[in-house]
gemmi code that builds the backbone of each chain (N, CA, C; Angstrom):
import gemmi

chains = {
    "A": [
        ("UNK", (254.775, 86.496, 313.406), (253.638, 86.839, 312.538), (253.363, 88.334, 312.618)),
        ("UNK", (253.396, 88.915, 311.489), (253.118, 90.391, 311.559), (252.015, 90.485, 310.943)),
        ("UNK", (251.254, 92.123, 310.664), (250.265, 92.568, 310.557), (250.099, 91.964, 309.628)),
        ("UNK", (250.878, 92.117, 308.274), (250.063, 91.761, 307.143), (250.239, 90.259, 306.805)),
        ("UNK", (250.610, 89.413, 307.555), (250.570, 87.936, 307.548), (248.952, 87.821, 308.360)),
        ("UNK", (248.886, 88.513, 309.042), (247.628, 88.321, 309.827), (246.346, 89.131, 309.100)),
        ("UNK", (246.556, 90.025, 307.803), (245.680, 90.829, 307.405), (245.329, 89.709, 305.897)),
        ("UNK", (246.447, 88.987, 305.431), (246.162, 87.808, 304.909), (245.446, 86.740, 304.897)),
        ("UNK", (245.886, 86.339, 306.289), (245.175, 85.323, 307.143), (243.332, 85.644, 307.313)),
        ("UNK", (243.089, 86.627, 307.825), (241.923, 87.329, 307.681), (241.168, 87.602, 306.194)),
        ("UNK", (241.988, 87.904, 305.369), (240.986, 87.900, 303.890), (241.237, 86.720, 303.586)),
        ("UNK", (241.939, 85.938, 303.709), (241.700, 84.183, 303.426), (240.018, 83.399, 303.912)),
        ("UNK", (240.175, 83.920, 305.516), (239.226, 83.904, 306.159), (237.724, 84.187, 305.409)),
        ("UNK", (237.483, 85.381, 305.424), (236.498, 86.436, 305.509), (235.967, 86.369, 304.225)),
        ("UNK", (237.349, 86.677, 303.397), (236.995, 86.804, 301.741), (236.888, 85.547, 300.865)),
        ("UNK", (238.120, 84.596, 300.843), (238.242, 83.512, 299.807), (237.394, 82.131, 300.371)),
        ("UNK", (237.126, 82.161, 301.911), (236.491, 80.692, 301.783), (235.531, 80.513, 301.711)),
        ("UNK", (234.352, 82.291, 301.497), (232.968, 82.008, 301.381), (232.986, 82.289, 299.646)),
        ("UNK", (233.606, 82.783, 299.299), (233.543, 82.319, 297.882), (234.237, 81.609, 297.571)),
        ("UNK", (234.886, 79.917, 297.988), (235.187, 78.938, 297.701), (234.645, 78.251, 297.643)),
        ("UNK", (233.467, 78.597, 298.745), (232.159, 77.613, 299.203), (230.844, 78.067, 298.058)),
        ("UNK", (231.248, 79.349, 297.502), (230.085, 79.552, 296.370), (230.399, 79.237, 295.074)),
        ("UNK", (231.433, 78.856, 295.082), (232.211, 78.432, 294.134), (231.676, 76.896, 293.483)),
        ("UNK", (231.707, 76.152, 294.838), (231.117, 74.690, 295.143), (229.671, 73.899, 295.204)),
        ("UNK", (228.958, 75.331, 295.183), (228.059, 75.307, 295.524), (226.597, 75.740, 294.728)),
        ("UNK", (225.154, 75.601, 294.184), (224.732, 76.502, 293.448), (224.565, 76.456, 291.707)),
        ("UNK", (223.799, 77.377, 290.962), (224.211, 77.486, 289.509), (225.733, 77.401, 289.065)),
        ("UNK", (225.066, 76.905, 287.792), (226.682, 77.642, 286.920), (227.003, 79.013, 287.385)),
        ("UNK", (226.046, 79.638, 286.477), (226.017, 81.068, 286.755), (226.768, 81.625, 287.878)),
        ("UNK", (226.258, 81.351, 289.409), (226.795, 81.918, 290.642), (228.246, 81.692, 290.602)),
        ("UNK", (228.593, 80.110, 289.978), (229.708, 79.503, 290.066), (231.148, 80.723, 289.433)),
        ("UNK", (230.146, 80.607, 288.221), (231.504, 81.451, 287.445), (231.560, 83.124, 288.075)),
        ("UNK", (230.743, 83.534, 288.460), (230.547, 84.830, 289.233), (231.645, 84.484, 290.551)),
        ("UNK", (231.513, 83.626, 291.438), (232.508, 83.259, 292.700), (233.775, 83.375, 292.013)),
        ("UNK", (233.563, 82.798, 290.854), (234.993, 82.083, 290.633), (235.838, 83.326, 290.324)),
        ("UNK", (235.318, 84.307, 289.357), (235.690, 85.634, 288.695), (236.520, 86.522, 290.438)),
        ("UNK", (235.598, 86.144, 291.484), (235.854, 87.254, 292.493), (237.029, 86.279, 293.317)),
        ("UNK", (237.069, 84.969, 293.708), (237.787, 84.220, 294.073), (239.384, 84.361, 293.426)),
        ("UNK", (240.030, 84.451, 292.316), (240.962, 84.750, 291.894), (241.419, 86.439, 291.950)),
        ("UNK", (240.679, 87.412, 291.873), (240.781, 88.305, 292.443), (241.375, 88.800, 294.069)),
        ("UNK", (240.431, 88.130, 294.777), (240.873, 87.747, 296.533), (242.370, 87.098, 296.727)),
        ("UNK", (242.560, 85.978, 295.901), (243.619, 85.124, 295.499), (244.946, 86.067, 295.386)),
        ("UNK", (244.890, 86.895, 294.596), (245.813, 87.525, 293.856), (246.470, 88.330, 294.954)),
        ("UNK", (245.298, 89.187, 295.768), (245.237, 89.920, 296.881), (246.133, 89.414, 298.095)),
        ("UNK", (245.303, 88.119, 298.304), (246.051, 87.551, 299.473), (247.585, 87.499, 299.273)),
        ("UNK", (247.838, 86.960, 298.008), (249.579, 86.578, 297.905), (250.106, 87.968, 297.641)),
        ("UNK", (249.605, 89.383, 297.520), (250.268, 90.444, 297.786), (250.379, 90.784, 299.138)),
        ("UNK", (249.755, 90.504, 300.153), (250.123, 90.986, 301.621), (250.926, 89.725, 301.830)),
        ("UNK", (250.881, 88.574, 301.510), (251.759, 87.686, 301.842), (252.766, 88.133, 301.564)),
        ("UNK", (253.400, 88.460, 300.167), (254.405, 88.880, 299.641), (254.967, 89.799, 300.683)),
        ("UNK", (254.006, 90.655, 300.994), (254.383, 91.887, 301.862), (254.924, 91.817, 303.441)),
        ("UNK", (254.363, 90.439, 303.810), (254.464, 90.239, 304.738), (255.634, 89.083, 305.565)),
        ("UNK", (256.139, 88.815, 304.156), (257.402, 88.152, 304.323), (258.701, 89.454, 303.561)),
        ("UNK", (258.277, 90.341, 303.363), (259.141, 91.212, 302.576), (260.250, 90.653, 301.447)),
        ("UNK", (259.594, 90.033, 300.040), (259.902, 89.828, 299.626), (259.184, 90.183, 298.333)),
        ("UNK", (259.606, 91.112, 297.503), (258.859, 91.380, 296.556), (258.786, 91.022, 295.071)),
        ("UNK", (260.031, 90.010, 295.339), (259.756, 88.966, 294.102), (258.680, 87.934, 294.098)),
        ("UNK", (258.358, 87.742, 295.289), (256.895, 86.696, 295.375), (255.606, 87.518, 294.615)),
        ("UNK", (255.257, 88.915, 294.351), (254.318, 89.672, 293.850), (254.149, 89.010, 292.126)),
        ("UNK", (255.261, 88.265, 292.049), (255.117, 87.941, 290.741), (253.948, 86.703, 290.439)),
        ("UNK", (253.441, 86.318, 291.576), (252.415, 85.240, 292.087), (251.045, 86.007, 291.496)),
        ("UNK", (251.200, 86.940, 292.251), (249.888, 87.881, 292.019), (249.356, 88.824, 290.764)),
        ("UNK", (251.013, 88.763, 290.040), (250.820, 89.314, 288.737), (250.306, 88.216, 287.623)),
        ("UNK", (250.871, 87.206, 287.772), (250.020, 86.270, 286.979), (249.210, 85.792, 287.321)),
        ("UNK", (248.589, 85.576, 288.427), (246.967, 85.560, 288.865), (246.159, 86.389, 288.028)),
        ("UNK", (246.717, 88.048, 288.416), (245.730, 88.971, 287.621), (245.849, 89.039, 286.270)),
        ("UNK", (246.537, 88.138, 285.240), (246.428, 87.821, 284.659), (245.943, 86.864, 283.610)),
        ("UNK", (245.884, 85.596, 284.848), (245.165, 84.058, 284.232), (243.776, 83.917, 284.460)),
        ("UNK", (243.565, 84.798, 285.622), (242.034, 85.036, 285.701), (241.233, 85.535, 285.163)),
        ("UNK", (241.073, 86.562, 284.550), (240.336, 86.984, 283.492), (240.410, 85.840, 282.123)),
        ("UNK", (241.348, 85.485, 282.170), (241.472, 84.694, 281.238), (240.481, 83.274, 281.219)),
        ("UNK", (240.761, 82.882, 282.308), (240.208, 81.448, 283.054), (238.566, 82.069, 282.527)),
        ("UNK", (238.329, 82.647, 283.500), (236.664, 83.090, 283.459), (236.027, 83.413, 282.274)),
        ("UNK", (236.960, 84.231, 281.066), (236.527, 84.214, 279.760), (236.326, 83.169, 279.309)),
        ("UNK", (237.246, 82.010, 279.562), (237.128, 80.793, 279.499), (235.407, 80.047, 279.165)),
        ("UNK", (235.095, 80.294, 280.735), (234.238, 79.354, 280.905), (233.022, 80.554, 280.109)),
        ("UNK", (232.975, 81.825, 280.276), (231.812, 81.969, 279.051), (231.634, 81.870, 278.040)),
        ("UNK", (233.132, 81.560, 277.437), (232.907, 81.197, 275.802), (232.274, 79.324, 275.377)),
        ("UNK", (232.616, 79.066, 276.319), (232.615, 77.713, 276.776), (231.336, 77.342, 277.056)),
        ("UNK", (230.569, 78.060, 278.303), (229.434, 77.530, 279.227), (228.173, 78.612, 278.387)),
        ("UNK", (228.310, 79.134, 277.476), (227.614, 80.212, 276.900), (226.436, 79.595, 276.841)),
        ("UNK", (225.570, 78.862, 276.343), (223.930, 78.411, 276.388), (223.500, 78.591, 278.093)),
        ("UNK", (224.158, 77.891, 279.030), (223.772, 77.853, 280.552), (224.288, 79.165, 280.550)),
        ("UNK", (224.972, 80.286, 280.391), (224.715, 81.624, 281.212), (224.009, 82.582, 280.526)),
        ("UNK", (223.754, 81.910, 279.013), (222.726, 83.156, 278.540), (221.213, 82.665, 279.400)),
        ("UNK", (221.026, 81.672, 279.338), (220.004, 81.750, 279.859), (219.202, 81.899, 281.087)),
        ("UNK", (220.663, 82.297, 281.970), (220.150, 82.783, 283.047), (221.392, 83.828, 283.133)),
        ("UNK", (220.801, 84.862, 282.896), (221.892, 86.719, 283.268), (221.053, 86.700, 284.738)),
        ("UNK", (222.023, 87.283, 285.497), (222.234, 87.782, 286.469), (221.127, 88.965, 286.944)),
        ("UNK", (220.514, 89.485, 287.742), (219.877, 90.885, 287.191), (220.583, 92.061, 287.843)),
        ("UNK", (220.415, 93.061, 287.555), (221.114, 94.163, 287.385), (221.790, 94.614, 289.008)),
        ("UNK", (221.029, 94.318, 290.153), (221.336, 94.062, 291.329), (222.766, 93.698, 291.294)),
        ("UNK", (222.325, 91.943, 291.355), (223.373, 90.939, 291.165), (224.937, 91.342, 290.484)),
        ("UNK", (224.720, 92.019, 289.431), (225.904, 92.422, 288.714), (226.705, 93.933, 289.327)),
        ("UNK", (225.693, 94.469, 289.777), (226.694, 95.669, 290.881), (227.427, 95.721, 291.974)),
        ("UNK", (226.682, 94.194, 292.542), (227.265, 93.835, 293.698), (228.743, 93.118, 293.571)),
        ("UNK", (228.349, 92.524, 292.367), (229.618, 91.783, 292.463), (230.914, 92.513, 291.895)),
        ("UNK", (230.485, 93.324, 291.221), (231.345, 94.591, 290.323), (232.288, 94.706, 291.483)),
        ("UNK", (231.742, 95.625, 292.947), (231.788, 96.124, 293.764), (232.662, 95.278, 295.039)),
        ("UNK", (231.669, 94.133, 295.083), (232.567, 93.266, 296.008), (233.728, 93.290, 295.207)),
        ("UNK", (234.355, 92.677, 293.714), (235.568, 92.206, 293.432), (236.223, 93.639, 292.677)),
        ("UNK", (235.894, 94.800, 293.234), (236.860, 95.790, 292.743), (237.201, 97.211, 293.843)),
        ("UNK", (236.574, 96.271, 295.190), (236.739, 97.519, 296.163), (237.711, 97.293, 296.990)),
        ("UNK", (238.109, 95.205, 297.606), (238.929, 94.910, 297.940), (240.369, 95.869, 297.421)),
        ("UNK", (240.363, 95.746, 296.096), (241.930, 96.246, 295.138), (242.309, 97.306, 296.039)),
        ("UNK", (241.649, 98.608, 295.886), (242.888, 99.870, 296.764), (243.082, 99.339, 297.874)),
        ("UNK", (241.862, 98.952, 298.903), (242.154, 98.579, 300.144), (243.269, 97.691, 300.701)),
        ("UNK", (243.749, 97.148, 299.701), (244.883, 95.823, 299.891), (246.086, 96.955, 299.606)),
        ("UNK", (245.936, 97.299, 297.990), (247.088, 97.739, 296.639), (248.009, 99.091, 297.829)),
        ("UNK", (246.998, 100.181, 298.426), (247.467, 101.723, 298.693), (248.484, 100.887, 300.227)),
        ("UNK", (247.501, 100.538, 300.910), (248.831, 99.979, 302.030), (250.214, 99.913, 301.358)),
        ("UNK", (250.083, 98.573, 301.084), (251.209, 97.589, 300.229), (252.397, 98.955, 299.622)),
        ("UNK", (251.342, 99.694, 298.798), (252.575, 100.438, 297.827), (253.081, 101.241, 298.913)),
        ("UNK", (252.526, 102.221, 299.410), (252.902, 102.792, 300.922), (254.111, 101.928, 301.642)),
        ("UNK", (253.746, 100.754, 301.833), (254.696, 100.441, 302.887), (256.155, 99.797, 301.973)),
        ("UNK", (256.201, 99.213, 300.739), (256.745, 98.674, 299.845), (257.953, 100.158, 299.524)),
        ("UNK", (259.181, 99.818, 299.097), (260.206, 100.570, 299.049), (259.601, 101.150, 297.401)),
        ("UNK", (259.700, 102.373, 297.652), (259.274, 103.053, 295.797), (260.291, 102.605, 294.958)),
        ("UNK", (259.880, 102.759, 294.257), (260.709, 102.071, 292.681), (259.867, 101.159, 291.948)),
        ("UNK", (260.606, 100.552, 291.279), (259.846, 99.441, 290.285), (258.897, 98.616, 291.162)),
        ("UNK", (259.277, 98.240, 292.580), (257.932, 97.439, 293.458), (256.419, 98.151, 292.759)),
        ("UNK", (256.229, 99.899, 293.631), (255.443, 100.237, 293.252), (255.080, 100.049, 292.055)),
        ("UNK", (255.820, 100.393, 291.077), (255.343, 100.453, 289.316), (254.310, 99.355, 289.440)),
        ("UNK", (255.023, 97.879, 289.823), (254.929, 96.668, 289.283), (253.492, 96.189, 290.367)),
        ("UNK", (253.289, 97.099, 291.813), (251.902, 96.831, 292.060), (251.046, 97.638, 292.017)),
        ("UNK", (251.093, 98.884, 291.258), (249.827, 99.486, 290.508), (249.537, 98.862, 289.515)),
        ("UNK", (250.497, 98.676, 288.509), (250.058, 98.039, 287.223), (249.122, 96.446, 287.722)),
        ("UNK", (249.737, 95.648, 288.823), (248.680, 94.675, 288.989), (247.386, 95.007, 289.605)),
        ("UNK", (247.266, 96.009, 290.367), (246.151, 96.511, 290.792), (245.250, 97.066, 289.525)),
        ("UNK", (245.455, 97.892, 288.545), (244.788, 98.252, 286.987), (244.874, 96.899, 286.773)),
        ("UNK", (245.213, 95.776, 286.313), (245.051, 94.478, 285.728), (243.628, 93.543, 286.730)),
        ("UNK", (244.155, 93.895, 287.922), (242.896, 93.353, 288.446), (241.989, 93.918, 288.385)),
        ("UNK", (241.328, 95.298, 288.478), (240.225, 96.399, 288.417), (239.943, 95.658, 286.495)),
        ("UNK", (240.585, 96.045, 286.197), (240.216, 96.061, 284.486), (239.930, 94.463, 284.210)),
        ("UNK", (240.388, 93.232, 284.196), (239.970, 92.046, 284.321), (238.960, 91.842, 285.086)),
        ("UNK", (238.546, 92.139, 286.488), (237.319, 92.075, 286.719), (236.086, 92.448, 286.549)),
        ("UNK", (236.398, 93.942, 286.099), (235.364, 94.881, 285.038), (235.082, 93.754, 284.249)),
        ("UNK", (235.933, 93.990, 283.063), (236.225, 93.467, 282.368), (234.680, 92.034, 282.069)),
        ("UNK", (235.017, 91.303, 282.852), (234.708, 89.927, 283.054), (232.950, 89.784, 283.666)),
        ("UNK", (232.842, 90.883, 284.764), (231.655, 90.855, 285.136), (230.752, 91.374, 284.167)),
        ("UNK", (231.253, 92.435, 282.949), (230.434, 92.907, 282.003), (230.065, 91.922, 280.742)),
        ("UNK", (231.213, 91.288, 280.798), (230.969, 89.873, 279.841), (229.831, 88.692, 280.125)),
        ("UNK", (230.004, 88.441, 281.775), (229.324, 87.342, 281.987), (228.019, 88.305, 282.025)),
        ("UNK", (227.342, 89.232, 282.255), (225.756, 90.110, 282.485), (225.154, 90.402, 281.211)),
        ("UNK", (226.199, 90.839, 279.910), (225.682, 91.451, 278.517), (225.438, 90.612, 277.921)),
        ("UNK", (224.230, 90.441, 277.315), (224.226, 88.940, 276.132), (225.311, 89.743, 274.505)),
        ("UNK", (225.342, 88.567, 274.595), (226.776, 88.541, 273.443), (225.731, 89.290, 271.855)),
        ("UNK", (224.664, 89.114, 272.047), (223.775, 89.697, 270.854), (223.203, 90.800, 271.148)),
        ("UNK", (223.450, 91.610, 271.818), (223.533, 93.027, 271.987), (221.864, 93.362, 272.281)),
        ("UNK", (221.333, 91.783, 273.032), (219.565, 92.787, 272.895), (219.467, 93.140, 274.281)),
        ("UNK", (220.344, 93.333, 275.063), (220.011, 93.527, 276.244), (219.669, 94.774, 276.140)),
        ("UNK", (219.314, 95.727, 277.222), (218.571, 96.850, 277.834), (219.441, 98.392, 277.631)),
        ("UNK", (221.059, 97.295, 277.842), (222.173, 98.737, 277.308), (223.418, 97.713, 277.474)),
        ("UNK", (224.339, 98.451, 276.588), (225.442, 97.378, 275.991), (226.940, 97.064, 276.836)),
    ],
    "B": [
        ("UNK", (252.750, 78.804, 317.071), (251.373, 78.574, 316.891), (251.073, 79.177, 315.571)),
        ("UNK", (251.341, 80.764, 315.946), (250.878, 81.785, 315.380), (251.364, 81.707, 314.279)),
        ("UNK", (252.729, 81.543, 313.661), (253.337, 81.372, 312.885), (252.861, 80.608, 312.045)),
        ("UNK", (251.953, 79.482, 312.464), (251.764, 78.342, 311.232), (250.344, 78.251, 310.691)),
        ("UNK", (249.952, 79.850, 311.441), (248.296, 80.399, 310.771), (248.540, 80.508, 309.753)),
        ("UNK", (249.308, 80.643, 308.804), (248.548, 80.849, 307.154), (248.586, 79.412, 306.383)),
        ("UNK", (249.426, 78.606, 307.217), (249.877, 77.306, 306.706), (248.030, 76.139, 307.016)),
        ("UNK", (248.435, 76.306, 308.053), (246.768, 76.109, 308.359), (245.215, 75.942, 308.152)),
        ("UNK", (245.343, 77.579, 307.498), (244.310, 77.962, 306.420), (244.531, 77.523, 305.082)),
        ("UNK", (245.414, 77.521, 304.555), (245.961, 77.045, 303.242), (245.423, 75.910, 303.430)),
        ("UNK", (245.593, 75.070, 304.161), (245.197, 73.428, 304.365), (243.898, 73.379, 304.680)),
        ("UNK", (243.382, 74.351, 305.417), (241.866, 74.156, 305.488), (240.862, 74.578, 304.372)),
        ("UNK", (241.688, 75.597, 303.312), (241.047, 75.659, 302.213), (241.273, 74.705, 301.005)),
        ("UNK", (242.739, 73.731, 301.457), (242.895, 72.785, 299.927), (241.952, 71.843, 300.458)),
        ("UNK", (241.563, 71.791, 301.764), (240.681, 70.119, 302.552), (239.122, 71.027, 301.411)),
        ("UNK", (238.509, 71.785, 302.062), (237.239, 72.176, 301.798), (237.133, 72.070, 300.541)),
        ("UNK", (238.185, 72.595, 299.476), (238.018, 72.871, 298.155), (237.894, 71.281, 297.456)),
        ("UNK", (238.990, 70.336, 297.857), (239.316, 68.949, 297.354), (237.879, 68.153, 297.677)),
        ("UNK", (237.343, 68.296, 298.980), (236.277, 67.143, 299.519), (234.753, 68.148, 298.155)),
        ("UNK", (234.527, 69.297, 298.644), (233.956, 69.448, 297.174), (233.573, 69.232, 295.878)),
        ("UNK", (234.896, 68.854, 295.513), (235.010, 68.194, 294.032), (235.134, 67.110, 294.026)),
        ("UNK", (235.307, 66.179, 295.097), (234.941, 64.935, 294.817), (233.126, 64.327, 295.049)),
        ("UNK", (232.810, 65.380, 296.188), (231.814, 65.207, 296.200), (230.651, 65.663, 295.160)),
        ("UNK", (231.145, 66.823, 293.918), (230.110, 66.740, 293.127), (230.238, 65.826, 291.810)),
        ("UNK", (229.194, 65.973, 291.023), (228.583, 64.796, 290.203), (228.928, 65.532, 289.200)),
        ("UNK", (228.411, 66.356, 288.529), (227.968, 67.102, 287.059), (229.181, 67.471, 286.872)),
        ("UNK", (230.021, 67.128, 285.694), (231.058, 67.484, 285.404), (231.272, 69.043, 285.083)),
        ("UNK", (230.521, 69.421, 284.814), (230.239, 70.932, 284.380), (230.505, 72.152, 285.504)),
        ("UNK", (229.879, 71.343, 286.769), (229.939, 72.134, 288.120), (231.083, 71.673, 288.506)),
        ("UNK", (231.583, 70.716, 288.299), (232.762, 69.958, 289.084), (234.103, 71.545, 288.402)),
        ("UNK", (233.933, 71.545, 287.624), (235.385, 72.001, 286.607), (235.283, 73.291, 287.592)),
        ("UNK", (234.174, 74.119, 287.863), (234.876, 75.420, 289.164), (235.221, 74.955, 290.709)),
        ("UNK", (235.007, 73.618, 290.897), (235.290, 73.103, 292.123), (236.706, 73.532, 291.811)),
        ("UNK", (237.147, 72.179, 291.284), (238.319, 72.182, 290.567), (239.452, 72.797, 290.592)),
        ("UNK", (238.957, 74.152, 289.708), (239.412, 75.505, 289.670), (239.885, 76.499, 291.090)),
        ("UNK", (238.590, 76.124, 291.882), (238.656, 76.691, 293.491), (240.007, 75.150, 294.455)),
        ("UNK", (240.370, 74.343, 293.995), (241.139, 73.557, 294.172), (242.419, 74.172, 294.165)),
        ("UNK", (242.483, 74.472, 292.749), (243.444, 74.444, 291.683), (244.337, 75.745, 292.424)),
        ("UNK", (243.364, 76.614, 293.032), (243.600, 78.107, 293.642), (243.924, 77.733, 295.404)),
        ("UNK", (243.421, 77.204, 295.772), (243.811, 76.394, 297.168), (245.193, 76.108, 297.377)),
        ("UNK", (245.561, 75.619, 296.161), (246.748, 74.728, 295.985), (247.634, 75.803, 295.552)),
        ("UNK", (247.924, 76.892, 294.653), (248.564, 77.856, 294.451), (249.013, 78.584, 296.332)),
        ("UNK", (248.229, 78.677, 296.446), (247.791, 79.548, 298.125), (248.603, 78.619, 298.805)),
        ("UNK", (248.756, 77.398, 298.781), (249.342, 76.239, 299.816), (250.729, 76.782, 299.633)),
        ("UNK", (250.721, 76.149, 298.402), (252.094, 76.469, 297.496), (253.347, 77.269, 298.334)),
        ("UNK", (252.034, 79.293, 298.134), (253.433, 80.282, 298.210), (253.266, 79.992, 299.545)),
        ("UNK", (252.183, 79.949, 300.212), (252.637, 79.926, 301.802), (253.490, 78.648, 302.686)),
        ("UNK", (253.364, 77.777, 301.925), (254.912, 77.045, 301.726), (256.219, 77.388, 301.515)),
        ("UNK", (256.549, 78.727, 300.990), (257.548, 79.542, 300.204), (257.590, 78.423, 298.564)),
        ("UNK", (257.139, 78.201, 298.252), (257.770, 77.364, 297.123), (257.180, 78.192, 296.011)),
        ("UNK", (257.435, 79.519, 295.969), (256.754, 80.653, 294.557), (256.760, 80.013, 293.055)),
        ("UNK", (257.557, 78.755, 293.115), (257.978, 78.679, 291.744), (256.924, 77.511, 291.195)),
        ("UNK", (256.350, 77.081, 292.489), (255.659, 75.296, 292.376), (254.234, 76.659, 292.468)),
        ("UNK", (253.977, 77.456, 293.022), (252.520, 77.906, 292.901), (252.404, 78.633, 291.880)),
        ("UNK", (253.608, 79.491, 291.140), (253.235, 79.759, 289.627), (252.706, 78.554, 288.405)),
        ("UNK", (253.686, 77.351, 288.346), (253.001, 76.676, 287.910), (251.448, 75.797, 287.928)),
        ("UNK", (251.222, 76.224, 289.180), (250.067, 75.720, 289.962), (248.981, 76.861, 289.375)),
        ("UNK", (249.249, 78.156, 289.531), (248.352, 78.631, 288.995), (247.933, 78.371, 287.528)),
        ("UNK", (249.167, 78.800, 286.217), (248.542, 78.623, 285.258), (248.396, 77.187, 284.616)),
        ("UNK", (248.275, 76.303, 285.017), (247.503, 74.755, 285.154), (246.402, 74.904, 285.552)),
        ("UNK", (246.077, 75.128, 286.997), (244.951, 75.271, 287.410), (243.708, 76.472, 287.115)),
        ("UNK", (244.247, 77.698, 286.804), (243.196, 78.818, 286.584), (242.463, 78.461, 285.112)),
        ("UNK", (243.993, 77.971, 284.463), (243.240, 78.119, 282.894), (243.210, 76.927, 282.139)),
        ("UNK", (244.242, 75.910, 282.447), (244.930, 75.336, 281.568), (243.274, 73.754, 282.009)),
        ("UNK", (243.362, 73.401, 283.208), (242.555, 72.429, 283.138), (241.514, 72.823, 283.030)),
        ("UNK", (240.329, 73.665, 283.689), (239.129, 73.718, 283.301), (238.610, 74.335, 281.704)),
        ("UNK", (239.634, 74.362, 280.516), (239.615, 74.450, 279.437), (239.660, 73.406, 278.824)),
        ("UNK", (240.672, 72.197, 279.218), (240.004, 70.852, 278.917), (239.206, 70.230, 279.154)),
        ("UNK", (238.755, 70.499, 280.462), (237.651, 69.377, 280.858), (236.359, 70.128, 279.847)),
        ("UNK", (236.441, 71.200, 280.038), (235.035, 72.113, 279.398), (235.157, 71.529, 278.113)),
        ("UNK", (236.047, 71.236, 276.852), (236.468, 71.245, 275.613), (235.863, 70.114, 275.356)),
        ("UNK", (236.111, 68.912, 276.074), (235.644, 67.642, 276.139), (234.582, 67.156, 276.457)),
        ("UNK", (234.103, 68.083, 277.528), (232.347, 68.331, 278.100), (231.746, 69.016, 276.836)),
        ("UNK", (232.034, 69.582, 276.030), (231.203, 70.391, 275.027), (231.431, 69.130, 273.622)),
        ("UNK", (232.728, 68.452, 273.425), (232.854, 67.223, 272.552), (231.659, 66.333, 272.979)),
        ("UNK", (231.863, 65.702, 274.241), (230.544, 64.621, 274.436), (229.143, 65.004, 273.995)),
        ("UNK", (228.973, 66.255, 274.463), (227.524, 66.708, 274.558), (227.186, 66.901, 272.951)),
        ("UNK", (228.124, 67.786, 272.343), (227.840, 67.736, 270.782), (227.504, 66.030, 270.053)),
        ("UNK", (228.417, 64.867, 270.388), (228.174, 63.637, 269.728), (227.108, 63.115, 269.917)),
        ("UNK", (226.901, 63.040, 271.956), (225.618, 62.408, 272.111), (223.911, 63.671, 271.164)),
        ("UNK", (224.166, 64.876, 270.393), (223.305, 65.518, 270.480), (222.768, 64.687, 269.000)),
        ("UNK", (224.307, 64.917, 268.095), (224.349, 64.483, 266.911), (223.516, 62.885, 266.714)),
        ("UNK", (223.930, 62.139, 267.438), (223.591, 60.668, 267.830), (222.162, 60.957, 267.463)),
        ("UNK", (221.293, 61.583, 268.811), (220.047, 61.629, 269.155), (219.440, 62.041, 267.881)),
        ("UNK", (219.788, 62.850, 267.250), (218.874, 63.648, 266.186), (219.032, 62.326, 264.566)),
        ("UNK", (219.800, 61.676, 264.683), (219.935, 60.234, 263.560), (219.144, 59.222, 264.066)),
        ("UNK", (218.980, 59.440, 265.833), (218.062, 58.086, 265.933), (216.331, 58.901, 265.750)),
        ("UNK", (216.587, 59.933, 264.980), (214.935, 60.787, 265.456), (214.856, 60.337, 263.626)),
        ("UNK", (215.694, 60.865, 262.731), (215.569, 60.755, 261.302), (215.405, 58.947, 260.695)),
    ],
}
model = gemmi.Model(1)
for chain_id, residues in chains.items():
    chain = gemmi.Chain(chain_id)
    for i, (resn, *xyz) in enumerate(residues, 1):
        res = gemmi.Residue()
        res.name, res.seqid = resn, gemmi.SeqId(i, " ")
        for name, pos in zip(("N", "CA", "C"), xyz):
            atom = gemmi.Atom()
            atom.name, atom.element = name, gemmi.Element(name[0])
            atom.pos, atom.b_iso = gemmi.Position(*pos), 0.0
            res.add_atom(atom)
        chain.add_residue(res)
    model.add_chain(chain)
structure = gemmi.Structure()
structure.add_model(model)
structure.setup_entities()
């Protein structure tokens, strides 16, 4: 077991099972908020895994994560839209989570590319690192803005 | 020992995620159980090595089911709404 099997093991820990448990737990609202940061963590973990078995065709795990997730979560607001307009998040709530699910990314991504042989590896885990930053943006600004533009700022 | 820590966790997150969703009621809340399942099980998957069984695992699980169950949760709720408002007229 090396570092980053064990730095895995630890954001499995730390990161994905308390938002598995908020996931389970709570409003809609919170739900789809966990869920948005939970696939994020997800994506994360199977890149140090990847890394940690040195195999960098497994990253392809994590590229379609950061891909189906934004997706998934758009999902459920186009979907669950009456239950989350009527309860937005408040402005707190939505920085935090911005923050929790977009600060993990370098902290995982700069190792990884660092230790990962340059070439197309790197290419292929910046570009998932921008896919996750931008899908989670992305997603947290969707689920906070009402879709009718009367909120406070757009 | 050490070695079969991620295998472990994987299993302690498909146990937590699975007993969850059976244990909730509201289909509505159930579908991110589900979802947090669905992601358990991807996680089992690669740390299994089986990359090819947790790709499919993911896009089933991230997108593909809680878009049906939701589709069908929003079908019921529309009929029973329709229903209600004919037994009001």
């Amino acid at each position: 077991m090396n570092g980053w099997l064990a730095a895995a093991c630890a954001l499995l820990l730390v990161g994905f099972l308390p938002t598995l448990l908020a996931m389970c737990t709570g409003s809609v609202r919170r739900r789809v908020l966990a869920q948005n940061l939970a696939t994020v963590l997800a994506a994360l973990a199977l890149l140090l895994l990847s890394q940690g078995w040195a195999r960098s065709s497994y990253t392809d795990m994590a590229l379609v994560l950061a891909v189906l997730g934004p997706v998934g979560t758009l999902i459920y607001e186009r979907l669950l839209g009456e239950e989350l307009r009527a309860d937005r998040p408040s402005r707190r709530v939505t920085r935090t989570m911005t923050v929790l699910s977009v600060a993990p990314v370098p902290v995982v991504v700069v190792p990884v590319c660092v230790a990962a042989t340059p070439g197309r590896t790197t290419l292929k885990l910046l570009f998932i690192a921008g896919l996750l930053v931008a899908g989670s943006a992305l997603c947290t600004r969707a689920l906070t803005t009402p879709p009718g533009g009367d909120g406070s700022h757009g | 020992m050490a070695d079969d820590l991620p295998i472990v966790l994987a299993l302690l997150l498909v146990t937590v995620a699975g007993t969850a969703t059976v244990l909730t009621r509201d289909p509505v809340r159930q579908v991110f159980a589900l979802a947090g399942l669905g992601l358990a099980l991807a996680l089992l998957f690669a740390v299994l090595q089986a990359p090819d069984v947790a790709l499919s695992q993911l896009a089933v699980g991230t997108a593909l089911t809680p878009l049906m169950v939701l589709l069908s949760v929003r079908k019921v709720r529309r009929k029973a709404r329709s229903e209600r408002r004919e037994e009001h007229e």
